[in-house]
N, C-alpha and C positions, 0 to 999 in steps of 0.2 A: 579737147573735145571738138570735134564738128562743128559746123552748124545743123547740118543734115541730123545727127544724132542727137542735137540740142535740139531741136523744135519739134522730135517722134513725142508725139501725146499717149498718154499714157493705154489708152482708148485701143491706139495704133500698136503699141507697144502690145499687148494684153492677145490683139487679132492676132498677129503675129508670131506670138506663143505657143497660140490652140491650132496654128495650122502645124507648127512645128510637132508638138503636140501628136498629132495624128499621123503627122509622117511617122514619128517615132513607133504608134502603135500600130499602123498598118504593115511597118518595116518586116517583123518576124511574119508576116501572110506571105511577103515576095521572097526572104531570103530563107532557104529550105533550114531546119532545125539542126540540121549536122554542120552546120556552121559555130551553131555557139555552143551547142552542146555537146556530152562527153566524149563524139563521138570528133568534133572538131576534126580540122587537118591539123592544126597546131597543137591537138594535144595526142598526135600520133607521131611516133619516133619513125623515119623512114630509116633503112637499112641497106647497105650492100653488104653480101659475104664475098670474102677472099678466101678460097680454096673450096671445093665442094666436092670433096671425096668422101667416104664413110662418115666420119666421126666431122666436118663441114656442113653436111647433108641434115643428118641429126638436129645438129644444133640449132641450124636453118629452120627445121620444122618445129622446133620449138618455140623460137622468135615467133615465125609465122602464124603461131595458134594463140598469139598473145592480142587481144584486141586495140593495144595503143604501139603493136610495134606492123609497117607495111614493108615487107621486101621488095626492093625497087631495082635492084642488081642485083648478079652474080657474075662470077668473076671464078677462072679454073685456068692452068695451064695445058691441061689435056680438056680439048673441046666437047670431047663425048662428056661430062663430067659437068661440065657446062649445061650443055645441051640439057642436060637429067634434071639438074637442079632449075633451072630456066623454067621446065615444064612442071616441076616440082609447085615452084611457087608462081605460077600461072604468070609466067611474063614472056613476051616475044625474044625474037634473036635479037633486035635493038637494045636490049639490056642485058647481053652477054655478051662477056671482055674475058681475052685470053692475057691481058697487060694488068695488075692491079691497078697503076698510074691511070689508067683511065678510066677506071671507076672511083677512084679517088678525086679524081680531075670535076666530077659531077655535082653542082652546087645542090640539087638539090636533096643529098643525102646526109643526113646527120650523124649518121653511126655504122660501122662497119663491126664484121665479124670475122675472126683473123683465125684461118682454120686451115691454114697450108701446115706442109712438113714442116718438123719442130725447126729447123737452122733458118726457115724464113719467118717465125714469126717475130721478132724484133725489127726486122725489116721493113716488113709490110706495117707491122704498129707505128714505130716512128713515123712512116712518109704518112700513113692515114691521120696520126696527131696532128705533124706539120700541115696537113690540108684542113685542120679545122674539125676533123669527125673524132667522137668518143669511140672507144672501143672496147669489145670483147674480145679476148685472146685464149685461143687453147692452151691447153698446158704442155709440154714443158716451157715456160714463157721466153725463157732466156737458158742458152748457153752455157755462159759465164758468168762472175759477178760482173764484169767490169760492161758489160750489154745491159744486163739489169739498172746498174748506174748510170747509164747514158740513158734508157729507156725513162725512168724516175724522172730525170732530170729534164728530159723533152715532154713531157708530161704535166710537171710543173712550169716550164716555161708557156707553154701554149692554151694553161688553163683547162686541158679536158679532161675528162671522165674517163675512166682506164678500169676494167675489171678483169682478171684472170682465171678460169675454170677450176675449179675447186669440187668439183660435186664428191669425189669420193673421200673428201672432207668433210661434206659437211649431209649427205643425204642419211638418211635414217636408217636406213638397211646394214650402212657402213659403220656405224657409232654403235647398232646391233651387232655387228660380227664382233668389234674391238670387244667389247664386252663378254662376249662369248669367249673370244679370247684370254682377256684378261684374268677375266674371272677363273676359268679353267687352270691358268698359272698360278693362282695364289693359294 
């Protein structure tokens, strides 16, 4: 220990509390509320899409209507498509890329949305893994098995988040037809 810290009197020690004290409760009057609370940046998921054609687009506005997810990219190889989706989720031409790699290249994105034609989405998932972002992938996910198994595999090496389109798996409407179906068969 010090000396400086050996000879603080308790007195001294006590002032110095209460002014701290006060910093701490004046703190939340200077720093706006969407700092700590649920509205945080840190507890919103920023996003770029890759591909933003029909079923892209869609999916984009879905993310977009979610209050902890912010579109922050998009990303098209036909510009018009771009451009749509750009205005779509209210962001300038500074945040539309004709190259996925450059929006993958963007540290401040945490999760991409992988909605190009079906032979590029392993592609695009992988390099997006490899750059650190989770993802969301249209379906059909993979090709082959043996794309599935590398995709698996770069997935667990890099520790992210991977999820695959499923809705007509698992939305209500769908589980109502089967049934209708089923049912009709037996």
């Amino acid at each position: 220990m010090s000396n400086k810290a050996a000879k603080i009197s308790r007195r001294d020690f006590l002032k110095s509390s209460v002014v701290a004290s006060g910093a701490a409760i004046a703190l939340p009057a200077i720093v706006p509320s969407s700092v700590f609370g649920a509205d945080a940046p840190s507890n919103r998921i920023t996003m770029g899409c890759i591909g933003t054609g029909g079923q892209g687009t869609s999916d984009m506005k879905g993310f977009k209507g979610k209050s902890d997810c912010e579109i922050v990219a998009v990303c098209d190889v036909d510009a018009e498509h771009a451009r749509k989706a750009a205005t779509t989720a209210g962001l300038d031409a500074k945040s539309c890329y004709g190259d996925f790699r450059e929006l993958l290249a963007r540290s401040d994105i945490d999760a991409v949305l992988v909605a190009t034609p079906d032979h590029w989405h392993v592609l695009a998932s992988i390099a997006a893994v490899r750059a650190g972002k989770d993802v969301y992938c249209e379906k059909p996910l993979t090709l082959t098995i043996a794309e599935g198994r590398t995709l698996v595999n770069e997935v667990k090496r890099y520790g992210r988040v991977f999820q695959t389109g499923s809705q007509q798996r698992s939305s209500s409407e769908f589980h109502k037809a089967c049934e209708l179906v089923f049912g009709a068969a037996t």
